[in-house]
N, C-alpha and C positions, 0 to 999 in steps of 0.2 A: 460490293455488298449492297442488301439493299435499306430499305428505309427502316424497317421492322427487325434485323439484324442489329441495326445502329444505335434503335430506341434500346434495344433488351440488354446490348452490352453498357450504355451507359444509365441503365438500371441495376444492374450488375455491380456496377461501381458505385454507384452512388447507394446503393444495400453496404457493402463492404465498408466504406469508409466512415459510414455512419455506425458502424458496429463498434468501432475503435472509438469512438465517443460515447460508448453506454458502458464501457468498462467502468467500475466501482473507483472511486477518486476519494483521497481523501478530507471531511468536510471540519472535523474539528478535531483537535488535539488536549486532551485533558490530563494532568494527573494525579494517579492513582495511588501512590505510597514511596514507600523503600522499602527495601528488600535485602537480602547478602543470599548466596550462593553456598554451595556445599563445605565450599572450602574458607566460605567467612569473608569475601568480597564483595562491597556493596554495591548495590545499583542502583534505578529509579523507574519506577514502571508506571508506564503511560496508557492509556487508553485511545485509540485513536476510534473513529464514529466514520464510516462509510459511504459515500453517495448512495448505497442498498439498502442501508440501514442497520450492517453487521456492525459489530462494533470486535477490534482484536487490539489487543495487549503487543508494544514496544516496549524496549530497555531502553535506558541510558547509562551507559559504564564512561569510565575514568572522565569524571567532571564534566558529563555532557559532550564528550570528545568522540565518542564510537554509540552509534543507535542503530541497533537490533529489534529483527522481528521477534515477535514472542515477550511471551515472561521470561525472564530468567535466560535466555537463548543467547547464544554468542554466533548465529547463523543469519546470515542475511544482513550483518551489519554493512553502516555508511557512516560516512562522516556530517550528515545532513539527518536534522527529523525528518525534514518532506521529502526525503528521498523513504527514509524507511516505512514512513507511513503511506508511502505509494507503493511500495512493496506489499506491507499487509495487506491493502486492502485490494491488490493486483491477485491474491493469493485465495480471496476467497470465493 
């Protein structure tokens, strides 16, 4: 290969790896209320605040033990806030 080959590929890479570092991260965690569900189970709903600046709504169900994206959602749960708040905001 030659020299000009070598520079562009590891331009190439260093574009790409640096893209995986401007994905939306989660910057604060606040909350937002309680809530109950259709069927009268309660939960608690958080706010989480973006490295973009979107801000998206998590749950907390059974005493802070299962955290979901969304209001009210039972989809994309974890057993950790910073996992779910690195979800929502993976999502926007």
């Amino acid at each position: 290969m030659n020299k000009l080959s070598i520079n562009i590929a590891a331009l190439v890479l260093l574009l790409l790896s640096s893209y995986a570092s401007l994905a939306a991260k989660p910057v604060s965690v606040k909350y937002n209320g309680k809530a109950t569900d259709e069927s009268g189970i309660a939960y608690l709903v958080y706010q989480v605040r973006c490295s973009n600046g979107v801000i998206k709504p998590i749950s907390a169900w059974d005493n802070k033990k299962r955290w979901c994206m969304g209001e009210g959602s039972t989809e994309g749960c974890s057993k950790k806030q910073i996992k779910a708040a690195k979800l929502a905001c993976k999502s926007t």
